[in-house]
N, C-alpha and C positions, 0 to 999 in steps of 0.2 A: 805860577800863581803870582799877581800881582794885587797889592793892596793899596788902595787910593780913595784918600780923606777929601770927602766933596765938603763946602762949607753950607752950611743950613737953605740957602738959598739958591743951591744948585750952582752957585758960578765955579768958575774952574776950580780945579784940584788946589789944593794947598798944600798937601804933600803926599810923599809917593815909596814907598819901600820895595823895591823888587825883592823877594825871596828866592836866596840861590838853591833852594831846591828844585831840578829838573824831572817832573813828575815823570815813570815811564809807565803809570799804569794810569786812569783815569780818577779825578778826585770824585766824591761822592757825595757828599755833602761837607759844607761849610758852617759855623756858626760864633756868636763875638761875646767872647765872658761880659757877665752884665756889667761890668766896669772898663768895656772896649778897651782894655786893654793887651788880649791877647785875641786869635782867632784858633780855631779847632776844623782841622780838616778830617774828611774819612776819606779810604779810596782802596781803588783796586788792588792795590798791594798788601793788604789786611791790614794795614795801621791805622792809626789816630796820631794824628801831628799835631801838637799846639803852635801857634807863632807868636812872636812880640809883635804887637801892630804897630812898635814908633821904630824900632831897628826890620823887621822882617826876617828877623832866625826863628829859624827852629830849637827849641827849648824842650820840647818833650817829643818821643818818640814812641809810643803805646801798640805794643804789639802781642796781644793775647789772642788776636782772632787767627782762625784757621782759614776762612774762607774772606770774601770779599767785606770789607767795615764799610755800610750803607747808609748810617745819621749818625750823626753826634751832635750832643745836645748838654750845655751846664746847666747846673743847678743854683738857683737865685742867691747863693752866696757865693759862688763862682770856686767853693773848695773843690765839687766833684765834678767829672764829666760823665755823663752816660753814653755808650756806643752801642749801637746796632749790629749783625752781621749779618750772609747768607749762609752765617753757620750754625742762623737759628739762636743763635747765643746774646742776651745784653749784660754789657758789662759796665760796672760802675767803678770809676777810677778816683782814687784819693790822688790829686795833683800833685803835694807835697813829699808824696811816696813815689809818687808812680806807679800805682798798684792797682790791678784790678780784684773785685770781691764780686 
């Protein structure tokens, strides 16, 4: 996964964070807390990954699904995330806990 900040008018990249996570399953969806401050992956491995977008860590690690996490999506205050799976299942995570309800 790499994350690269284009400036409004398309010219080159102005900065670049590689994230050292080496994904071994497929990511599934991607999405950018409304304050582009972090980024939210789902993927084949059933997790939910948050990332910092100015450093590229991984900061959260969300693992309640059983089967494959296939969208993830925050909520206009950027407290929760909602995740999808093919386990049938959505779950709503409180970021500050890390917890699914």
């Amino acid at each position: 996964v790499q994350m690269t900040k284009l400036s409004a008018s398309g010219a080159p990249p102005l900065e670049n964070a590689s994230v050292s996570y080496k994904a071994l399953f497929a990511v599934t969806s991607v999405t950018y807390s409304p304050d582009a401050t972090c980024l939210a992956s789902s993927s084949q491995d059933n997790t939910v990954r948050v990332w910092t977008t100015t450093s590229g860590k991984c900061v959260h690690v969300l693992d309640a699904h059983s089967k494959t996490a296939t969208s993830v999506c925050y909520s206009s205050d950027g407290a929760t995330l909602a995740s999808g799976s093919d386990d049938k299942t959505v779950r709503v995570w409180e970021l500050y806990l890390e917890t699914a309800f």
